[in-house]
C-alpha positions as CSV (number, residue, x, y, z in Angstrom):
1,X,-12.6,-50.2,-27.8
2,X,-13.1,-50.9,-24.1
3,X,-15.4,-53.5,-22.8
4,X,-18.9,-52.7,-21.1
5,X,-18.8,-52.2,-17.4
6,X,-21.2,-53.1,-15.2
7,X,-22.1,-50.2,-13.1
8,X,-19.8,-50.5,-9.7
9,X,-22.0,-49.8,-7.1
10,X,-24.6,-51.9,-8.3
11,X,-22.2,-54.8,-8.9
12,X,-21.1,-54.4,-5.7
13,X,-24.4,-54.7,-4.5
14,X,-25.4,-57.7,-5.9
15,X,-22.3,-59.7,-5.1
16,X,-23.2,-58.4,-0.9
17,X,-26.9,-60.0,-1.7
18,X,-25.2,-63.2,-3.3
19,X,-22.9,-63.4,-0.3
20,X,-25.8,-62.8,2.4
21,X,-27.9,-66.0,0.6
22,X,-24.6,-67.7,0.5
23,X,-23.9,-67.3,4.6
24,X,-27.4,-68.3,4.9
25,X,-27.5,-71.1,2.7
26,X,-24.1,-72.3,4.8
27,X,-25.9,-71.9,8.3
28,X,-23.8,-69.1,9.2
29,X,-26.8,-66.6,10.0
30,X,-24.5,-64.2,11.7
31,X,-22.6,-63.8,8.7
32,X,-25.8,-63.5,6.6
33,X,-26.9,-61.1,9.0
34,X,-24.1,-58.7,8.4
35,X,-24.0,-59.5,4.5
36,X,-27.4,-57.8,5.4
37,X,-26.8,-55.0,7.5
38,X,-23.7,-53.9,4.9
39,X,-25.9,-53.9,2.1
40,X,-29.0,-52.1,3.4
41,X,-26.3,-49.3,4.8
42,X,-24.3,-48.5,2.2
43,X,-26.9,-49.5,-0.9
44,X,-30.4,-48.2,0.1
45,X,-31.4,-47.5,-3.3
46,X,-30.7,-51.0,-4.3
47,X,-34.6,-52.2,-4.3
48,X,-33.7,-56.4,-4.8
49,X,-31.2,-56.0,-1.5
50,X,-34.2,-54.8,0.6
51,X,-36.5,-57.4,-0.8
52,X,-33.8,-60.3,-0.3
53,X,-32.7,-59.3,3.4
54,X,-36.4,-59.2,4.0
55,X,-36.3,-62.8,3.5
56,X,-33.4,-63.8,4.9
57,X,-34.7,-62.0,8.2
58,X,-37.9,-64.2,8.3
59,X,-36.1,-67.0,7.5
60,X,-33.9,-66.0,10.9
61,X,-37.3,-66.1,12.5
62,X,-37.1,-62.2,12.9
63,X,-40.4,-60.9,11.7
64,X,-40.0,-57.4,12.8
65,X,-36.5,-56.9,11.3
66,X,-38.5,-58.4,7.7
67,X,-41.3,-56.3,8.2
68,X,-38.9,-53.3,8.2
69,X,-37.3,-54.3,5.1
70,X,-40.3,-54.6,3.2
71,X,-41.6,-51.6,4.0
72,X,-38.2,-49.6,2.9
73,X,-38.8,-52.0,-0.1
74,X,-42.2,-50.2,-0.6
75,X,-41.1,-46.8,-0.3
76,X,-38.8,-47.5,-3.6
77,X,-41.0,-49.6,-5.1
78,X,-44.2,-49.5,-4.6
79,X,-45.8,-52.4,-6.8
80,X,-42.7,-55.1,-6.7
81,X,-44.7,-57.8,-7.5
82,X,-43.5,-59.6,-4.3
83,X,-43.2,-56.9,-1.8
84,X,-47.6,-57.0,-1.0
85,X,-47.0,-61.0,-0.5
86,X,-43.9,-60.6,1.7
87,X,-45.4,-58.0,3.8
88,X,-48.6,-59.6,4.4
89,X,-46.6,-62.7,5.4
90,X,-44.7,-60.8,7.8
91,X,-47.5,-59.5,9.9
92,X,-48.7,-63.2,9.9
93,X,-45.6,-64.4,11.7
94,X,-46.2,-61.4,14.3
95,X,-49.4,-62.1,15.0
96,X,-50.9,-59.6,13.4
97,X,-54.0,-61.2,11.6
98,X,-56.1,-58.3,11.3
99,X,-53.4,-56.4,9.4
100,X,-52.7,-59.1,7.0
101,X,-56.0,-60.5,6.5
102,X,-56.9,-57.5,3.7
103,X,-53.4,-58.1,2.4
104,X,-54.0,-61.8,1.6
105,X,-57.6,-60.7,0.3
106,X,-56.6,-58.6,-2.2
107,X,-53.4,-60.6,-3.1
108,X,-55.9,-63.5,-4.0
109,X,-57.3,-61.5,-7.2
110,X,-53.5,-60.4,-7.9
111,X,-51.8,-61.5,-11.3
112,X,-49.1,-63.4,-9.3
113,X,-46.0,-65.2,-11.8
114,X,-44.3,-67.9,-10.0
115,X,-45.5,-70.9,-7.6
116,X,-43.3,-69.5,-5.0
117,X,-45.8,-66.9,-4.8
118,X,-48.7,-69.0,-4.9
119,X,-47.4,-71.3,-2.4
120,X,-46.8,-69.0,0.3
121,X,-50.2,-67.0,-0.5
122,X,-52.0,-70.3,-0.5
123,X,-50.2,-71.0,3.2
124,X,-51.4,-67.5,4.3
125,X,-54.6,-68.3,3.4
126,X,-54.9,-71.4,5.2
127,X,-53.0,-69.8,8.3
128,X,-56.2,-67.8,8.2
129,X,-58.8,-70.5,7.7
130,X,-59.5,-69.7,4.1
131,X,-59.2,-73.4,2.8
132,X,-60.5,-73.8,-0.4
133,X,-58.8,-70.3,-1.3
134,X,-55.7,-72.1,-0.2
135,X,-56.6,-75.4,-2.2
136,X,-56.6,-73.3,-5.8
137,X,-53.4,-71.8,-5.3
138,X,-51.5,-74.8,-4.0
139,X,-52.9,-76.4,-7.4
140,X,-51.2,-73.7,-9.4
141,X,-48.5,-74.1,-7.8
142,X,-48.4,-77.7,-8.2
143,X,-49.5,-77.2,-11.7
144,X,-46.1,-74.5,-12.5
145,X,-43.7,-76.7,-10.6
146,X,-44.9,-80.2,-11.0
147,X,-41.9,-82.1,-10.2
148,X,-41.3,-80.4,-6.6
149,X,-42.3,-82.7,-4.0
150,X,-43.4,-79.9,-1.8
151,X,-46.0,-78.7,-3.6
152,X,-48.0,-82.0,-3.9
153,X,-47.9,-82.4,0.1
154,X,-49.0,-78.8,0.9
155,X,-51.9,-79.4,-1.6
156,X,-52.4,-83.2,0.5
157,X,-52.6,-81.1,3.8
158,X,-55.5,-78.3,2.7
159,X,-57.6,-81.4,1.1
160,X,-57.7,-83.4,3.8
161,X,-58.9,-80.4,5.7
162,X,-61.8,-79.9,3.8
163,X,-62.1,-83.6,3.6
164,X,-60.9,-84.6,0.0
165,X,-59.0,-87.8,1.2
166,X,-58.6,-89.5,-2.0
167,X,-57.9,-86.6,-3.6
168,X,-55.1,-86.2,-1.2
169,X,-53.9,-89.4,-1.2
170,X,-53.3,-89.3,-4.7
171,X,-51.1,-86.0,-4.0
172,X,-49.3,-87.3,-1.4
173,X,-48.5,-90.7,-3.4
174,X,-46.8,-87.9,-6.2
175,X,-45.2,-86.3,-3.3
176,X,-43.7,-89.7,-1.7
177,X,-42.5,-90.7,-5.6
178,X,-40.8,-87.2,-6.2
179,X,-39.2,-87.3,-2.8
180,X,-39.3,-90.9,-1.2
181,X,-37.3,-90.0,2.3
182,X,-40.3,-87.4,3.0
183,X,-41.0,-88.5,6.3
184,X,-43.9,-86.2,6.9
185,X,-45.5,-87.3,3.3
186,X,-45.4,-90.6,4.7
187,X,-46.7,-89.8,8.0
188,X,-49.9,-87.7,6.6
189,X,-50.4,-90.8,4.2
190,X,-50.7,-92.8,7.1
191,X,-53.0,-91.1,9.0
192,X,-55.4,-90.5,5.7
193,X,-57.5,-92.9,6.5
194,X,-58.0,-96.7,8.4
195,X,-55.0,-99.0,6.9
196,X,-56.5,-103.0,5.4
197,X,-54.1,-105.8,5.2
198,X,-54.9,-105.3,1.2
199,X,-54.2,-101.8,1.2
200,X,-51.1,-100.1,3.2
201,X,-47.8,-98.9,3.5
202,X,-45.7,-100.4,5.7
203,X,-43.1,-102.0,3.6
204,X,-42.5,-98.7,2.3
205,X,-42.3,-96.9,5.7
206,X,-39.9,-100.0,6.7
207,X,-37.9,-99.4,3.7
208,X,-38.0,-95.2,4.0
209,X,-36.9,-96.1,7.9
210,X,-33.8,-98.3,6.8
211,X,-32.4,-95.6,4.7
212,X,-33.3,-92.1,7.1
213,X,-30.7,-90.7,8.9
214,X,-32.2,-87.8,10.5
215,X,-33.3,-88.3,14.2
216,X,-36.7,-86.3,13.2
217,X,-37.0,-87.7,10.3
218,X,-37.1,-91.4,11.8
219,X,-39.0,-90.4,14.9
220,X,-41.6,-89.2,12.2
221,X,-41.3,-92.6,10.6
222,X,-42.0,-94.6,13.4
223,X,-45.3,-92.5,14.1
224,X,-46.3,-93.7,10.4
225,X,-45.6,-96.5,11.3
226,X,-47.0,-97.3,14.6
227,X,-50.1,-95.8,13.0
228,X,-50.5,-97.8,10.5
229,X,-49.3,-101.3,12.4
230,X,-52.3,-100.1,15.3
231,X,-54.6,-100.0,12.3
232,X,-53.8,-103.5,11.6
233,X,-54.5,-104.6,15.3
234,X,-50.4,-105.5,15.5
235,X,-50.6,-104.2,18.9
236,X,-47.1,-105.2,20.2
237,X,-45.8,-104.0,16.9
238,X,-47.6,-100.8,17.2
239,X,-46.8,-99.6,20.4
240,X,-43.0,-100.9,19.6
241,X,-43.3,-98.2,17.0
242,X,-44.9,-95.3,18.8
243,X,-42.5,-96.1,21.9
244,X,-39.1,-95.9,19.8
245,X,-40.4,-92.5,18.1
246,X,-41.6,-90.7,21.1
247,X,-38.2,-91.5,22.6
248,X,-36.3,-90.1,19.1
249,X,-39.1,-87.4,19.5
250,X,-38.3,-86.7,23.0
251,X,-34.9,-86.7,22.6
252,X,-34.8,-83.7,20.4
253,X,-36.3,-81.6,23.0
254,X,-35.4,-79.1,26.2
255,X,-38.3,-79.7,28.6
256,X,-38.9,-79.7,31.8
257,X,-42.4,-81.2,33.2
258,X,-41.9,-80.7,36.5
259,X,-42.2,-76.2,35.4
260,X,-45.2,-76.9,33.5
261,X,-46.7,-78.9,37.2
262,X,-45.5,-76.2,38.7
263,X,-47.5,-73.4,36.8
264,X,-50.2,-75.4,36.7
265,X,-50.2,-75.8,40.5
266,X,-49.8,-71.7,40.6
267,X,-52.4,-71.0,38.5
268,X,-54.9,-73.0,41.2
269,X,-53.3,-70.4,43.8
270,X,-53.4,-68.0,42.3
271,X,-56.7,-67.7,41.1
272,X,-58.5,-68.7,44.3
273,X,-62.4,-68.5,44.6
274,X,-62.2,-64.7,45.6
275,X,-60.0,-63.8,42.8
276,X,-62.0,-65.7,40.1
277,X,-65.4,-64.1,41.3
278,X,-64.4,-60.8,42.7
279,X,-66.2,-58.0,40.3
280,X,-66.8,-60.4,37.5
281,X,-69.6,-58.6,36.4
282,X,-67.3,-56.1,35.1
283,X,-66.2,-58.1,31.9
284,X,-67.8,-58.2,28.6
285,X,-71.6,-59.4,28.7
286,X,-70.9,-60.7,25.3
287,X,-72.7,-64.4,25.7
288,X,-70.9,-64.7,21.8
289,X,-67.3,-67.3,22.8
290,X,-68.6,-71.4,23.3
291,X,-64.8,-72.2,25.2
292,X,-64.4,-76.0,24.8
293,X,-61.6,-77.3,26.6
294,X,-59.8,-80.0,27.9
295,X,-56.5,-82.1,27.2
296,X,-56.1,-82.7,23.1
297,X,-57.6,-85.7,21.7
298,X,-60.5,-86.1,24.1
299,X,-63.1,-85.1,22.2
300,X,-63.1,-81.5,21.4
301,X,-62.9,-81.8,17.6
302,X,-66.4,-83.7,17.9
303,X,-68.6,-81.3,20.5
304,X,-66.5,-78.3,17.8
305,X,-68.6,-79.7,15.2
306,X,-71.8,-81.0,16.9
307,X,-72.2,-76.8,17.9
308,X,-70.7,-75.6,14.7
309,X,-74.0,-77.3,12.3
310,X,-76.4,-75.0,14.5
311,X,-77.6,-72.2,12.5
312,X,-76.5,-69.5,15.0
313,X,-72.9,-70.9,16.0
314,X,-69.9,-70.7,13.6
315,X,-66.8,-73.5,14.2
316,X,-64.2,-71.3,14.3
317,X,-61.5,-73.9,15.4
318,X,-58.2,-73.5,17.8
319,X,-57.9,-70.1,18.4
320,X,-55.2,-68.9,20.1
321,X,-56.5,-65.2,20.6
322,X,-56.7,-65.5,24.3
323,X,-53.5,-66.5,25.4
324,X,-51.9,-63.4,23.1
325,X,-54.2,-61.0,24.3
326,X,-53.5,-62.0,28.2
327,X,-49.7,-62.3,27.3
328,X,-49.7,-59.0,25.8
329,X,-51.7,-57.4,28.4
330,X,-49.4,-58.9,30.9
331,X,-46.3,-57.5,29.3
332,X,-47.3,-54.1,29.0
333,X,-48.2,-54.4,33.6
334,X,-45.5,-51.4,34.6
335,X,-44.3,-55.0,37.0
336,X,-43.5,-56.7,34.1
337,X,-39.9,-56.0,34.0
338,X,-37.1,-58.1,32.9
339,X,-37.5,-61.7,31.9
340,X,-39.6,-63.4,34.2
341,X,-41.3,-67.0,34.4
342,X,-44.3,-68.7,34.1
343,X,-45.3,-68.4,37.7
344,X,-44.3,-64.8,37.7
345,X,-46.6,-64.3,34.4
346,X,-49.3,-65.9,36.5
347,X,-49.0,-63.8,39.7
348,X,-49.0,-60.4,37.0
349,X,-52.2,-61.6,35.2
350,X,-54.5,-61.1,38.7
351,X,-53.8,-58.0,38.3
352,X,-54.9,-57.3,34.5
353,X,-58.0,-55.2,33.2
354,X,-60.0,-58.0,32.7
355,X,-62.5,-55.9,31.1
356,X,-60.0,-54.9,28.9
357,X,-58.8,-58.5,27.8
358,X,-62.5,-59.4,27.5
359,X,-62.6,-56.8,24.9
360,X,-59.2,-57.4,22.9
361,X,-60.5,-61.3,23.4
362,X,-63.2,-60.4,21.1
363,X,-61.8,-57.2,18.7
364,X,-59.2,-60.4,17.9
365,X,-61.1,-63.3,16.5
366,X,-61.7,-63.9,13.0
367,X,-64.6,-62.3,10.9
368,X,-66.7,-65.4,10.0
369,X,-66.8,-65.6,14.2
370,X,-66.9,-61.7,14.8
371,X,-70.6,-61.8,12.6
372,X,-72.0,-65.2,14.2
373,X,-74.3,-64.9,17.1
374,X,-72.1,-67.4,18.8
375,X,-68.8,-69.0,17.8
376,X,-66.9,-72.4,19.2
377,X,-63.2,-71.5,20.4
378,X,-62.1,-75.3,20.6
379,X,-58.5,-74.6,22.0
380,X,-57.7,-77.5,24.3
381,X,-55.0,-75.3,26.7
382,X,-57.9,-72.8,27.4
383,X,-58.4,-74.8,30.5
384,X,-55.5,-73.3,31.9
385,X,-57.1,-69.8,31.9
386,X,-60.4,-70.2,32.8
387,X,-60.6,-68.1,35.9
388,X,-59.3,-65.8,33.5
389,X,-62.3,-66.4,31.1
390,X,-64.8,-66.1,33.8
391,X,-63.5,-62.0,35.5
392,X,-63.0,-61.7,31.1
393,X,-66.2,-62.9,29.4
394,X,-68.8,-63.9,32.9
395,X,-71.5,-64.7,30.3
396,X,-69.4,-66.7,28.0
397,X,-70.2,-70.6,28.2
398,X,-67.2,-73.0,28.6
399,X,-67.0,-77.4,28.2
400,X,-64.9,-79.3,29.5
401,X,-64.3,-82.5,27.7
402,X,-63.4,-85.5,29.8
403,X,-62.2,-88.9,28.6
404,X,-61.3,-92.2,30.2
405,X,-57.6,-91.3,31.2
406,X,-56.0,-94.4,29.8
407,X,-57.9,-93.2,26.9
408,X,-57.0,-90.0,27.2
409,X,-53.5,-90.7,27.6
410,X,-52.8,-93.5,25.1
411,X,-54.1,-90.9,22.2
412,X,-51.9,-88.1,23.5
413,X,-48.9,-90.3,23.5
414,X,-49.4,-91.9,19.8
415,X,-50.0,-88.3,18.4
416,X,-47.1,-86.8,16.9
417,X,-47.5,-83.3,17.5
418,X,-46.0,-80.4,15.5
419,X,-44.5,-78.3,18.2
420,X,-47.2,-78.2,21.3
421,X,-48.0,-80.6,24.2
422,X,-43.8,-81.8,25.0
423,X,-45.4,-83.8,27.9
424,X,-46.7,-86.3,25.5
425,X,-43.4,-88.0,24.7
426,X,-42.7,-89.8,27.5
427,X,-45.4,-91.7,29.7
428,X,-43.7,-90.7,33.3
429,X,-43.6,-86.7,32.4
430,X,-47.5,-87.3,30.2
431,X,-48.5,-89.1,33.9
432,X,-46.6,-85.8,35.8
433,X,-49.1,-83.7,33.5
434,X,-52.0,-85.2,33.4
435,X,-52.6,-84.9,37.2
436,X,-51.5,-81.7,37.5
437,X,-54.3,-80.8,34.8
438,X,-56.5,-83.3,36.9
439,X,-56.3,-81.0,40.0
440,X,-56.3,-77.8,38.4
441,X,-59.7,-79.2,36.7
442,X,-60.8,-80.0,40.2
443,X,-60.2,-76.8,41.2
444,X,-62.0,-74.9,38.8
445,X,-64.7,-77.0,39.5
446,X,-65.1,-76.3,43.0
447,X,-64.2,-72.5,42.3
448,X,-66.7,-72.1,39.6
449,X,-69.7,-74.2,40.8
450,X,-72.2,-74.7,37.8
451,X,-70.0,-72.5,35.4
452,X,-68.7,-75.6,33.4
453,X,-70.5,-78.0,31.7
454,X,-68.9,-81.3,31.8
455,X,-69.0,-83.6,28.7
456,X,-68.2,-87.2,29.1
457,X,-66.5,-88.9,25.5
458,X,-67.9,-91.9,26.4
459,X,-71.2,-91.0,26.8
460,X,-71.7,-88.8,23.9
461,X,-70.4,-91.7,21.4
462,X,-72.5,-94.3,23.3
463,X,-76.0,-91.7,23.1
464,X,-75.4,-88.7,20.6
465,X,-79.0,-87.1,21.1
466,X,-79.5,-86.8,24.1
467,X,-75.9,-85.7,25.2
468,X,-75.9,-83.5,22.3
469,X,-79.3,-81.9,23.5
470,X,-77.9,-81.2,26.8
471,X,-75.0,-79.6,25.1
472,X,-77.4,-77.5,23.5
473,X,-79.6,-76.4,26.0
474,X,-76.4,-75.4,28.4
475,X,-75.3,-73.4,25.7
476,X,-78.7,-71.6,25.3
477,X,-79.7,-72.8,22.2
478,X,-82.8,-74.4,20.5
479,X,-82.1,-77.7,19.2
480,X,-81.8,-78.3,15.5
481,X,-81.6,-81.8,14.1
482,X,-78.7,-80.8,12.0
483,X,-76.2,-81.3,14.9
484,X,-76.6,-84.8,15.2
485,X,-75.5,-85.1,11.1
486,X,-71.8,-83.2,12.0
487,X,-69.5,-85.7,9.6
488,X,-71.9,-84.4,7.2
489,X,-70.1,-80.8,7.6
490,X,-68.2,-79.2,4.6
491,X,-66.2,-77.3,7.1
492,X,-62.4,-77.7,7.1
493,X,-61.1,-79.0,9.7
494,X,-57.8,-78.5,10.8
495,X,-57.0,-80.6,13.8
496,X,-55.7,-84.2,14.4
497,X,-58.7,-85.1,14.0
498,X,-59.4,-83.6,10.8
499,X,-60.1,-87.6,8.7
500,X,-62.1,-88.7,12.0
501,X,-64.5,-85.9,11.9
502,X,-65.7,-86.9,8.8
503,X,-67.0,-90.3,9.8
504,X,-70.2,-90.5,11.8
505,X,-70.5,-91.1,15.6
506,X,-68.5,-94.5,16.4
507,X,-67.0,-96.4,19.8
508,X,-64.0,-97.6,18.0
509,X,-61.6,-95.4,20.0
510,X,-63.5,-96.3,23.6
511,X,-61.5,-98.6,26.0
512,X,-58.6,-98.8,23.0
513,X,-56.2,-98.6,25.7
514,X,-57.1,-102.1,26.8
515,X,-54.9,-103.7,23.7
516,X,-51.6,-101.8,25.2
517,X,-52.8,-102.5,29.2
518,X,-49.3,-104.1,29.7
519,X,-47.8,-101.6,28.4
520,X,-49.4,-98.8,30.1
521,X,-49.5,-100.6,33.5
522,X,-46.7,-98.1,34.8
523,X,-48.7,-95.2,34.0
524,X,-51.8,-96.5,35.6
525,X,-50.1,-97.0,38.7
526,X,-49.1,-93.5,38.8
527,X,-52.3,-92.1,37.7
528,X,-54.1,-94.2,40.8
529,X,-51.6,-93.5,42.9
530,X,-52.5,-89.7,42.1
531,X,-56.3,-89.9,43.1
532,X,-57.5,-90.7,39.8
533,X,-60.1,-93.1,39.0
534,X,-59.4,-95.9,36.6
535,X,-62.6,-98.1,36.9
């Protein structure tokens, strides 16, 4: 009697698909890659190789390649309980919200089986601002795998955006017990809340800091714990911290400053006072987008959420909608050949449709901010294009956030930011910036004469109302004595900020430079020796 044979072709299938998660697994992605390519050619019947290469792509960062894999995927197999999920995540990592978005809806009500499933739908729907969505599937998935670390910090991270901080704490003290190297765990539990002498973590973070190996990981570790040490006004000890993990943080990184001056500078050019008003009445009349800019931690979070508890605004966080639709717009210029750089970029977008990109601006934004009479775009970096904004959106109001710089600066410098702002690491490139962002301000200023409303930090901590009136009244609204109660907000918040904003108004965080003054001396020289004012 012989023995049963698996069929051939579909063992030799499987064994290509074991292979490709084996190269992968290895970090050899070119091998992976051709594990791929072998098993899609000569087995494109064989449903679980689509699915799996699908994976692998995105996991190569090569959206487009995954997308295409699904899709053959659902063209053999049109209910694979995984396929919906891995397509809608797909067209999330290109961009492509408004594809995705009734994906993710209708996978929300789906019978999914595993907590892989409903961790990744629980990340889409936070990618897309649906938080408390995102909160029930992170507990299931917490719930089916409760001994995986990973599951107990994502859960951490979408309660403290919709302010749940003991809640999350609690998680996040799971998540540090299951996995007691997790730097980022550690890191998020620092900056839960204000550290006591009776209640932190810093022997723990001291301990997790002896035993890491990984530059990242320790550069995380030292954020912690500079956090933490700042909170227990050990100012030598804190900036000691912060200094030796922006280094480790800055050391990890390809950066030049002096390209980032330099587009700044080109963007002032550029967009001189007869390019920024010539035929701006063309754009969208559209008086919906409330820009509020300026560098990150000045402020923005707070004037986000003093607009977003009127009844006619909606908060609708950092979009990023406007720098895609201009980059897009730009690429598809018939000049736009080749690779080109940031300057080049610049010179191309004079030249754009900007009735056009006024339109995409707003056929791009979320629904909750689509159906609002008004809606807060808090995206620090929109400073960059607001000449842009103006010929785009004339009647759209924009507010600029301005902050003592030491102030300023010192915040930048102790945030630990996931992959933006690389000028914060190191206080000679964050000094390089900061006055190339001071002159461009200038500019725009001078270019766009009564266009900008100007809030000072300082001033809206020290008097709420009537700063908060002003704010108001520039933006054409009525007041409402709901915007003065903003920590009282049930809105997520996703930003640095995101425990702060749940506290009301407080000066804690004006002059805070003055505990590192010795430290920061060399970057107050430069910043004087720039033109800025430090008095």
């Amino acid at each position: 009697m012989k023995s049963f044979q698996p069929n051939t072709p579909l063992r030799a299938a499987q064994a290509l698909e074991q292979r490709a998660w084996q190269c992968l697994k290895a970090g050899q992605p070119r091998e992976a890659i051709e594990c791929c390519r072998r098993l899609n050619q000569h087995h494109p019947d064989y449903a679980s190789g689509w699915y799996s290469c699908s994976q692998i792509a995105l996991q190569l960062g090569k959206p487009a390649a995954a997308l295409q894999a699904v899709d053959n995927l659902l063209q053999l197999q049109p209910k694979h309980p995984g396929a919906q999920l891995q397509r809608a995540n797909c067209l999330m990592r290109l961009g492509r919200e408004a594809e995705a978005r009734p994906l993710v809806a209708a996978l929300d009500d789906a019978p999914l089986q595993s907590a892989y499933q409903h961790a990744t739908l629980a990340l889409l729907l936070s990618r897309l601002d649906e938080q408390e969505r995102a909160l029930a599937h992170y507990r299931h998935a917490a719930t089916l795998e409760p001994e995986v670390a990973e599951h107990h910090y994502n859960l951490a991270s979408v309660l403290r955006f919709v302010g749940g901080t003991g809640d999350a704490e609690a998680a996040l003290d799971t998540a540090i017990r299951l996995a007691p190297d997790d730097a980022e765990a550690h890191k998020l539990r620092a900056d839960l809340r204000r550290q006591s002498p009776q209640s932190n973590h810093i022997p723990q973070l001291e301990a997790a800091l002896k035993r890491a190996k990984d530059p990242r990981q320790i550069a995380t570790l030292h954020y912690a714990l500079g956090k933490e040490l700042e909170d227990l006004e050990r100012w030598p000890e804190a900036f000691a911290a912060l200094n030796k993990g922006a280094r480790q943080r800055r050391a990890l990184m390809r950066y030049e400053v002096a390209d980032d001056v330099d587009t700044l500078d080109t963007i002032a050019r550029v967009y001189d006072r007869d390019t920024v008003t010539a035929e701006a009445a063309v754009g969208s009349d559209s008086e919906a987008p409330l820009f509020v800019v300026g560098l990150p931690r000045t402020g923005t979070t707070l004037v986000e959420r003093i607009l977003g508890m009127h009844s006619r605004v909606h908060a609708a966080g950092e979009l990023n909608q406007f720098a895609l639709c201009m980059s897009r717009a730009v690429a598809q210029l018939p000049q736009a050949r080749g690779k080109l750089s940031k300057q080049q970029r610049v010179a191309l977008s004079a030249r754009l449709d900007f009735a056009a990109l006024g339109r995409d601006y707003l056929a791009s934004i979320p629904p909750a901010a689509a159906a609002a009479p008004h809606f807060v775009d808090k995206m620090p970096l929109n400073f960059l294009y607001l000449g842009l904004i103006h010929r785009a959106l004339p009647r759209a109001r924009i507010i600029h956030l301005r902050r003592h710089p030491l102030d300023a600066c010192f915040a930048i410098y102790k945030t630990l930011f996931a992959d933006a702002y690389p000028f914060s690491y190191d206080l000679d490139e964050l000094a390089a910036y900061y006055l190339a962002y001071h002159r461009l301000m200038a500019h725009w200023e001078a270019v766009l004469p009564g266009a900008i409303h100007t809030v000072h930090y300082e001033q809206l901590v020290s008097d709420l109302e009537p700063h908060s009136r002003a704010l108001l009244e520039y933006c054409g609204l009525p007041w409402e004595d709901a915007c003065l109660d903003f920590h009282r907000s049930a809105a997520a918040s996703t930003t640095a900020s995101a425990s702060q904003v749940r506290e009301p108004v407080h000066r804690r965080s004006v002059g805070r430079w003055r505990h590192f003054a010795r430290e920061l001396e060399p970057l107050a020289e430069r910043l004087r020796a720039g033109g800025v004012a430090l008095d």
